[in-house]
C-alpha positions as CSV (number, residue, x, y, z in Angstrom):
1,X,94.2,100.3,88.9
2,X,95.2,97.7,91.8
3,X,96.5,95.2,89.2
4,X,99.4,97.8,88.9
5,X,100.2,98.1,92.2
6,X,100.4,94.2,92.6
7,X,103.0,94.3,90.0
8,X,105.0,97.6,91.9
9,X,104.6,95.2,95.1
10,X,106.0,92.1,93.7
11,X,109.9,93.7,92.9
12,X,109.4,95.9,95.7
13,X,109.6,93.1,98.5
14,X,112.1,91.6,96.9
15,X,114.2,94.0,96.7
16,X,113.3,95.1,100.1
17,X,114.5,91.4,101.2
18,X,117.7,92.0,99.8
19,X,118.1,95.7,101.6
20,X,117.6,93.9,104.8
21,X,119.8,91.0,103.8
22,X,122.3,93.3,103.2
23,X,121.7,95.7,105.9
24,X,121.9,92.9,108.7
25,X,125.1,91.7,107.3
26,X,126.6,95.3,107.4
27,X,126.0,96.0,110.9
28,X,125.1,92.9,113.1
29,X,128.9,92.4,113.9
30,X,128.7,96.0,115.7
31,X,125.9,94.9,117.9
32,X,126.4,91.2,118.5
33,X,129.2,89.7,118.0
34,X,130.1,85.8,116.3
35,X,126.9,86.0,114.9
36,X,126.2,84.7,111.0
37,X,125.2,86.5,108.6
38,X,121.5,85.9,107.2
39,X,120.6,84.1,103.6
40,X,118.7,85.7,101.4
41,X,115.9,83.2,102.1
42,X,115.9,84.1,105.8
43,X,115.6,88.0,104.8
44,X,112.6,87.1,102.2
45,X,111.2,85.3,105.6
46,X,111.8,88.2,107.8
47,X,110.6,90.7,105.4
48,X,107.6,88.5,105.1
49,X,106.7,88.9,109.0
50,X,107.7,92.9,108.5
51,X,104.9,92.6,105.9
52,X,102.4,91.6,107.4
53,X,103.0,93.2,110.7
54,X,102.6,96.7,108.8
55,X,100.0,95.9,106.4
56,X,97.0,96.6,109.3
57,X,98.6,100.1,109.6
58,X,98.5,100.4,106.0
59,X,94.9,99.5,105.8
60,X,93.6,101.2,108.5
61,X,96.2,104.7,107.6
62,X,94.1,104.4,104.0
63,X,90.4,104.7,105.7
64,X,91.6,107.7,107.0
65,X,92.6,109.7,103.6
């Protein structure tokens, strides 16, 4: 049963990447100004960090169900 959710996760942070990518690009302009937009390689890195700075809660949120 975990090999399926490896395969859900894989598409899922990718496309996850891109929401950020596009989300940052939509609204930094609004909160700082003359700032560049992000790649999509600097969202996959950012929504690597978001990752694994979430993950603990994950893992200790499922000891608790």
């Amino acid at each position: 049963m975990g090999y399926f959710r490896i395969m859900a996760a894989i598409p899922g942070f990718f496309l996850s990447a891109l929401i950020l990518m596009l989300l940052w690009n939509a609204n930094i302009e609004k909160f700082i100004p003359n700032v560049a937009d992000i790649s999509y390689v600097k969202a996959i890195l950012a929504t690597i960090t978001l990752w694994l700075a979430v993950a603990p809660l994950a893992a200790v949120g499922k000891k608790w169900w």
